[in-house]
C-alpha positions as CSV (number, residue, x, y, z in Angstrom):
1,X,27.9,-24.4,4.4
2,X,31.6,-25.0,4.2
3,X,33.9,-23.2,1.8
4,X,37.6,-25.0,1.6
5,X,40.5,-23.9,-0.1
6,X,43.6,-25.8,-0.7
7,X,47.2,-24.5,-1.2
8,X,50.1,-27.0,-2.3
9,X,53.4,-25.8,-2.2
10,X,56.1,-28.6,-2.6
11,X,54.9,-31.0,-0.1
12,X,53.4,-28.5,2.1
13,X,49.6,-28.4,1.7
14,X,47.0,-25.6,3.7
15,X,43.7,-26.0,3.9
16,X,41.2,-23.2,5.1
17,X,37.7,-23.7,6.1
18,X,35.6,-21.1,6.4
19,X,31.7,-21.6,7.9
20,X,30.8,-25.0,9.8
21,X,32.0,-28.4,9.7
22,X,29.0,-30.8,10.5
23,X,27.8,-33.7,9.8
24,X,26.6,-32.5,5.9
25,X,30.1,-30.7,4.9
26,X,32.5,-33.3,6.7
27,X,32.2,-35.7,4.1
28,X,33.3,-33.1,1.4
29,X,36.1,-32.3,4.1
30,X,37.0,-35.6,3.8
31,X,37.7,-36.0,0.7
32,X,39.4,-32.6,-0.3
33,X,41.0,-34.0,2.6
34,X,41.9,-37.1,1.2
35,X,42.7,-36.3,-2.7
36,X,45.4,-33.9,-1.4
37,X,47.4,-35.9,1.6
38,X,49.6,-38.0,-1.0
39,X,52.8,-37.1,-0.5
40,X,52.4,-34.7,1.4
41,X,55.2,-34.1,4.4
42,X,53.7,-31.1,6.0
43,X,49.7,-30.3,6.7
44,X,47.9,-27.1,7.5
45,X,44.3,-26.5,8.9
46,X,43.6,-23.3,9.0
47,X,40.5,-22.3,11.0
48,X,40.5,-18.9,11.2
49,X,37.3,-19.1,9.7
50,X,35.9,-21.8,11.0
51,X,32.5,-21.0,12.8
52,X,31.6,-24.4,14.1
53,X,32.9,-28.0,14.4
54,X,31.2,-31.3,15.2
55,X,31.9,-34.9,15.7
56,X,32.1,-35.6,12.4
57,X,34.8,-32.8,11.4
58,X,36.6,-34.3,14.6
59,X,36.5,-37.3,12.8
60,X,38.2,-35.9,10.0
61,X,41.0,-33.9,11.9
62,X,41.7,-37.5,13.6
63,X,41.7,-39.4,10.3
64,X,44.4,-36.9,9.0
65,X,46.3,-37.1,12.1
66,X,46.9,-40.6,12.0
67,X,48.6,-40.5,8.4
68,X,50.5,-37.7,9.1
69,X,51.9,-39.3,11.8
70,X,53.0,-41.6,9.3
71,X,54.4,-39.0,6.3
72,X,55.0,-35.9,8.1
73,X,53.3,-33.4,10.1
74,X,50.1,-31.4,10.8
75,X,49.7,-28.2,12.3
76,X,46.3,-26.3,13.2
77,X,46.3,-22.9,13.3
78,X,44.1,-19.4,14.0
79,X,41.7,-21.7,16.0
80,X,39.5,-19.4,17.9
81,X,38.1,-19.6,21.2
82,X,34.7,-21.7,20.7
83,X,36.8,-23.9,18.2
84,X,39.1,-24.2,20.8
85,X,36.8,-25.2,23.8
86,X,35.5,-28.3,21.4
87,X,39.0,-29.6,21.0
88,X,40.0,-29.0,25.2
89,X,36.2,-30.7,26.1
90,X,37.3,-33.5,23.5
91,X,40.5,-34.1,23.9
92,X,41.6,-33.4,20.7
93,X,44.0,-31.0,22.3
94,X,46.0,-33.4,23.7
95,X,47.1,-34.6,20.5
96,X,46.3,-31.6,18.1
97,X,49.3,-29.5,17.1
98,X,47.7,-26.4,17.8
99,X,49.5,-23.1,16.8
């Protein structure tokens, strides 16, 4: 189960996820995700309660990466330490903005 909240605040826009981000919640990711970006010039993850991560959240984060290179920016922050190790093993923090 993945709970997400969204806070917009002028064109700044946060989103928490709390519990695991697999293959069965990425899609709703996605597209909270998706119905939210427009506009926006500066993006939030926050993944302090974030249990678990997979592939297809990965997918996700990369997705939003590559039109907020486009609009603005994207930070990810509170990323623990098993969150952390996926995105070193990956890759992804090569190219995250990790806070």
């Amino acid at each position: 189960m993945l709970n997400i909240t969204k806070d917009l605040q002028d064109k700044k826009l946060v989103i928490g996820l709390e519990g695991k981000l697999d293959t069965i919640t990425a899609p709703d990711f996605e597209k909270a995700v998706k119905e939210n970006i427009e506009g926006v010039e500066e993006l939030v993850f926050d993944l302090e309660k974030l249990e678990y991560i997979t592939s297809a959240g990965l997918r996700v984060l990369l997705s939003a990466q590559k039109t907020m290179n486009e609009q603005g920016t994207m930070t990810v922050i509170n990323v623990n330490e098993d969150i952390n190790d996926v995105f070193e093993v990956t890759g992804f923090a090569d190219f995250l903005n990790i806070e």
